[in-house]
Phi, psi and omega in degrees: 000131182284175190301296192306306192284307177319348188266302194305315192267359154248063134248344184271317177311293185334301198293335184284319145295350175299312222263006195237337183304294188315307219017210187312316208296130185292140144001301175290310190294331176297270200345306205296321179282334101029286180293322162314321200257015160098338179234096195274128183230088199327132183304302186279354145331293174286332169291310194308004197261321179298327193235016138096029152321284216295119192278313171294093197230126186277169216260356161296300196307302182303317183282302194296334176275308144024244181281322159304345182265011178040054193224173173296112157324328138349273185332314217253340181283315157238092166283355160301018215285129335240036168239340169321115174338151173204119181267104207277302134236171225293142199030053145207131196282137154211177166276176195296299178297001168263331160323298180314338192276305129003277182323318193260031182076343203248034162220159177297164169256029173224053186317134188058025180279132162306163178256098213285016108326288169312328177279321187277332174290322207254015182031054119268130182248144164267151186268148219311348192270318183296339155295284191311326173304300198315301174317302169307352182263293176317274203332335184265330173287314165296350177290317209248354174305322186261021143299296178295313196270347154286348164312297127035260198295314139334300155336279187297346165290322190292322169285332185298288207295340168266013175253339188281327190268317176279333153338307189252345159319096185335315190267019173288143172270154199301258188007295201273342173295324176285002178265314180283343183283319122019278186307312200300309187325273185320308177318303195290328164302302176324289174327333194269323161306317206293314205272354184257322176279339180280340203266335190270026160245356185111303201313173180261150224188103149309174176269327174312330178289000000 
């Protein structure tokens, strides 16, 4: 697909999910939710968007129809989820859920490419365009490193705070507490390792944690 159709059909994609978003609720109602929410976008505007006047979408717009349609921005740029074809950019096809992944750091922008390293140990050579994906796939996952560690860092709060909550649960046994004070242990040192490594990566780190 050339650049100019390509462009065209994920503004149609988008738009076609804004309006399956919408279901019965009308057109002035999104406009209306909009204005609440602070960035106001006009019924004719999301119509001409809906029935394809609108050429266009700016990445505010998009965020703000978002959210008065109370879905992920993610959801409307690939609503095929998740096997559905998606051309992610101009000639190249993936599914929708290796889009998502990509798009949101936690997949390559090349899916199912080998790892020509691993091809070069086992004396094979790849061919060169399928090297150069490999490459462009490492480079975008390290690129995505402060992505994986606030995943991350979630992850180990969300165990912390549940081992703490069974813990002071009246009905646990003095056993299963001294195992959860343990985990609690362990846990909050990883975080803390975790969280000693985001800022000396640059992330930004309230002081509460």
């Amino acid at each position: 697909m050339a650049q100019t159709a390509w462009a065209e059909e994920t503004i149609t994609r988008i738009a076609r999910a804004i309006r399956e978003a919408r279901g019965e609720r009308s057109a002035q109602w999104l406009a209306d939710r909009t204005a609440e929410l602070g960035h106001p976008i006009s019924r004719v505007a999301i119509s001409n968007l809906e029935v394809g006047r609108k050429s266009g979408l700016d990445i505010a717009d998009l965020i703000i129809l978002a959210r008065a349609l109370e879905v992920s921005p993610v959801q409307l740029i690939y609503p095929g989820l998740m096997d559905e074809p998606v051309e992610v950019v101009p000639q190249q096809s993936i599914s929708s859920a290796d889009a998502l992944f990509w798009f949101t750091g936690e997949g390559a922008p090349n899916p199912g490419v080998r790892d020509a390293q691993l091809a070069e140990l086992a004396g094979e050579k790849l061919p060169q365009d399928e090297v150069e994906k490999f490459h462009e796939n490492r480079r975008a996952m390290e690129a995505s490193v402060p992505v994986g560690t606030v995943r991350d860092y979630y992850s180990m709060k969300e165990t912390l705070d549940r081992a703490i909550a069974r813990a002071r649960h009246p009905a646990t046994s003095k056993d299963l507490q001294e195992v959860l004070v343990k985990q609690v242990q362990d846990t909050q040192t990883r975080i803390d390792e975790l969280l000693k490594f985001m800022r000396s990566e640059g992330l930004v780190i309230g002081d509460e944690r």
